[in-house]
N, C-alpha and C positions, 0 to 999 in steps of 0.2 A: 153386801158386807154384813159378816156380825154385828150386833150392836155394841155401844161401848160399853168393857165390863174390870173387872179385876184385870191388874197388867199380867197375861198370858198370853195365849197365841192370839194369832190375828189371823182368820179365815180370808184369800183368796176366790171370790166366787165365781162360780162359768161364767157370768156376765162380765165381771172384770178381766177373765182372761183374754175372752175374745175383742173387750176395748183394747190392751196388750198389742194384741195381734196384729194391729191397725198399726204400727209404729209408729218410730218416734216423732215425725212431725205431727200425729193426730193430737198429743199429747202434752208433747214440750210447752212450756211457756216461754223458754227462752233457752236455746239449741244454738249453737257456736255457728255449726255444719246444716244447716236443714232449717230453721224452724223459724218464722219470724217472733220481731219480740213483743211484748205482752205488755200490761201493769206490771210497775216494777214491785219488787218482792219488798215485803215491809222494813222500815228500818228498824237495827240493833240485829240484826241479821250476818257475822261476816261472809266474802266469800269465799268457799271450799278452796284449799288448798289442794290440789292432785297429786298422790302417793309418789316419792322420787324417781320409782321405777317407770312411771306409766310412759307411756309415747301414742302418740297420733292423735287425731285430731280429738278434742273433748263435745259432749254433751253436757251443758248444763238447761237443768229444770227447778222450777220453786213451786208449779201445779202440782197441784195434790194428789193428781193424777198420774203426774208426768212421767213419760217411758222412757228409756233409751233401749236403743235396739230396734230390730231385733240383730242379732250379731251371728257371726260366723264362728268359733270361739273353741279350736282343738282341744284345750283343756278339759272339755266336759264333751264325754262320750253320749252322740246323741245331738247336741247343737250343730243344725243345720242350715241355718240363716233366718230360720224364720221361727223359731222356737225357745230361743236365748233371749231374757232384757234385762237389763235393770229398771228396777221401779220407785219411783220417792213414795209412791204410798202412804198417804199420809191420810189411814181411813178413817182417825177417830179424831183428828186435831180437833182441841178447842180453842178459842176466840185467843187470838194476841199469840198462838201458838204458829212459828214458823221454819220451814226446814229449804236447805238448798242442797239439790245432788250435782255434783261434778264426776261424771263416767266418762274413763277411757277404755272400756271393756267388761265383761262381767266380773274379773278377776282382780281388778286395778279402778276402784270408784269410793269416794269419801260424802258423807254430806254433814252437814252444818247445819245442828239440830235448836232451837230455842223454846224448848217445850216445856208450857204453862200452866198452872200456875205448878211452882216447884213444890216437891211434896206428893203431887197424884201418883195416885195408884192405880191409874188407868190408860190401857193400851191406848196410844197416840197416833205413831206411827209403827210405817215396818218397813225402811228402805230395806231392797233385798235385790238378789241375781236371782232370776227367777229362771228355770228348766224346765219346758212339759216336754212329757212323756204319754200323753194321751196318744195312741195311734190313731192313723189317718180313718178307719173304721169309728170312731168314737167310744174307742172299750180302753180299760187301762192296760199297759204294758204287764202281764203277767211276771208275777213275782219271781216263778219257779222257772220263769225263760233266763234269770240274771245267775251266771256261775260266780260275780263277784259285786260287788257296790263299795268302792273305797271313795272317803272324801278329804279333800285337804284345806286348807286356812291357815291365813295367817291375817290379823287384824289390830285393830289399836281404839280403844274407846277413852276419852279425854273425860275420866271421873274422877269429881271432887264431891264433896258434900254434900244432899241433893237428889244428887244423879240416882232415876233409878230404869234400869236399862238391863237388856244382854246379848250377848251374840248367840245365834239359835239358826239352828236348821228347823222350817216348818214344810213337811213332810206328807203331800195328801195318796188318799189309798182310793181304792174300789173295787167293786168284781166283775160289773159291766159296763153294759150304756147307761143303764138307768139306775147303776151307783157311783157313777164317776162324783170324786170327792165327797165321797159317803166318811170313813175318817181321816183323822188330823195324828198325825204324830210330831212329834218337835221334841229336837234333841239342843240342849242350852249347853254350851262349851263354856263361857263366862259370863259371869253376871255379877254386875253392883246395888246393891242393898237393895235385892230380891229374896235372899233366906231360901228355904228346900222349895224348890218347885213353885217359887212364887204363892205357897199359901197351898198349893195343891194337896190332895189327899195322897201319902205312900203309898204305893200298893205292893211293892218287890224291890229286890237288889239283884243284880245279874252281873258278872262279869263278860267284859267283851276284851278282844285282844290277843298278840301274842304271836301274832304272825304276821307278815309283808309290811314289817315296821309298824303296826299300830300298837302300841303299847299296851298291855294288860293292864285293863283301871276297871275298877267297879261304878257302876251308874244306878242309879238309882229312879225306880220308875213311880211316876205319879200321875194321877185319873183329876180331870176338875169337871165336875158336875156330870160325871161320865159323859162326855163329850169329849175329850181332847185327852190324848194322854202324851207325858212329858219322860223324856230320860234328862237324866241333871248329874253331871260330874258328881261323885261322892263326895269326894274329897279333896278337891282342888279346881281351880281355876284352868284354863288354859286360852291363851291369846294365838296359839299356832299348835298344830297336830294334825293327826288323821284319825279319821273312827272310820268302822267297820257298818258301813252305813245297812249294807243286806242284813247280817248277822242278827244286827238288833232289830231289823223288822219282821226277820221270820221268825223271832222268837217272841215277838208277840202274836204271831199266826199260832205256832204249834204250842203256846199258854195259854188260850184263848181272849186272845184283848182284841184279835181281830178279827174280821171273818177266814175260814179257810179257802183258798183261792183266789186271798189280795191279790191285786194288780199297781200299779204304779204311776201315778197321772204327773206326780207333778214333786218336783224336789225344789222349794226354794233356801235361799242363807242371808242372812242380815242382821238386824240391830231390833228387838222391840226395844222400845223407847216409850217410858213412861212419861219421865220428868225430867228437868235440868234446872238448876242455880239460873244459868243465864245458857249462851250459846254454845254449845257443845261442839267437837269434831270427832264422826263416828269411820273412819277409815277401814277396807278392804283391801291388803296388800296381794295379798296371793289365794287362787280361790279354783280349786279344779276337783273334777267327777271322773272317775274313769272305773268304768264297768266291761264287765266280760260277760257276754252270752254262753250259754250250754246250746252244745249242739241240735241245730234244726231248730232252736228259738227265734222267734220274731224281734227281739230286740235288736 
């Protein structure tokens, strides 16, 4: 894991994915369906309510670790039973800091954040639906195999004063085996008292949009310690949409923000989470990936 730093992304590492991989009883601490139960999670904690939509059986976790999944999950092109999770991720928590996930799928899962002391500006958590895309050889999914990458959400973040948090896609690239998760891209749909880019440096404005329902909006891209770089809504918020998830990463290929001949390891979405007042509810109502191949692609 990265170390803890300014609230922006939060790195998924190889090593964690292949904990992941291990499902959800390696992980859970306390699993409805699978997992025996554990220390119970600390009090001032409540627990997760699940989205009105959700059905079948729930996952709950308070492990820092803790998985659910891995899932079957037609919404996201690509999810094949063993490649889908949700994760409470909670790589940076500090002391008196505690989060609970409640998942009924990657697309339908809320958690119940109390992240300490309120005020920080440093990444905590990153509950998320996580997607690899690493093929079975260990190389990233070629960029130039995708004839499309559209992503949809819809979500709900419980902020008040405090709170400082946002809903983000974090995004990793590569060109082989031995650059898999080489960079980070993350694209922030909403966010509470983060400012442009979390503090990032600007580097561009690009518009994306305009076609198969994604709306033409201008985003705005930002570099942090040249390690990570961020697209961030210009000009608004949004709690449900679609973005044009290819567009904007091949146009930091043909800018030069990435290498030429990116590949695709790993699309995750969720919540970083700074701070909160007291305990928070960070909700995922609707949440799907649907991509197209170019002919004779491997995707």
């Amino acid at each position: 894991m990265k170390p803890k730093r300014v609230c922006l992304a939060i790195a998924v590492s190889a090593a964690f994915i292949v904990l992941a991989g291990c499902g959800a009883s390696a992980t859970n601490s306390t699993a409805t369906s699978t997992a025996s139960a554990s220390p119970a999670q600390s009090s001032g904690s409540p627990s997760p309510i699940p989205p009105p939509s959700a059905s079948g059986a729930r996952c709950i976790t308070n492990a820092a670790k803790g998985s659910c999944g891995p899932y079957s999950y037609p919404a996201i092109t690509g999810s094949n039973g063993s490649t889908t999770y949700v994760l409470n991720n909670m790589w940076g928590a500090n002391s008196g800091t505690t989060q609970t996930l409640t998942a009924k799928g990657p697309g339908s899962w809320s958690v119940v954040a109390n992240a300490q002391p309120a005020g920080s500006t440093a990444v905590q958590t990153y509950p998320d639906t996580q997607q690899i895309y690493t093929r079975q050889d260990n190389t990233p999914d070629p960029l130039s195999g995708f004839g499309s990458i559209f992503s949809s959400f819809t979500v709900q973040m419980d902020v008040t004063g405090g709170t400082s948090a946002e809903a983000a896609y974090d995004i990793w690239l590569g060109q082989n085996s031995s650059t898999n998760y080489a960079d980070e891209v993350m694209i922030w749909n909403d966010q509470a008292n983060r400012g442009t880019c979390g503090g990032a440096t600007v580097k561009a404005n690009a518009d994306f949009g305009g076609s198969n329902g994604v709306p033409r909006q201008n985003w705005t891209l930002c570099s942090y310690e040249g390690k990570e770089l961020i697209w961030y809504l210009t000009n608004s918020n949004e709690r449900s949409g679609t973005v044009d998830v290819l567009s904007m990463l091949t146009w930091l290929e043909s800018h030069g923000y990435v290498p030429q001949g990116s590949g695709l390891n790993q699309i995750d979405y969720g919540f970083e989470i700074c701070s909160t007042p007291s305990a928070k509810m960070f909700t995922v109502n609707h949440y799907a990936i649907k991509a197209t191949c170019n002919s004779g692609a491997s995707c």
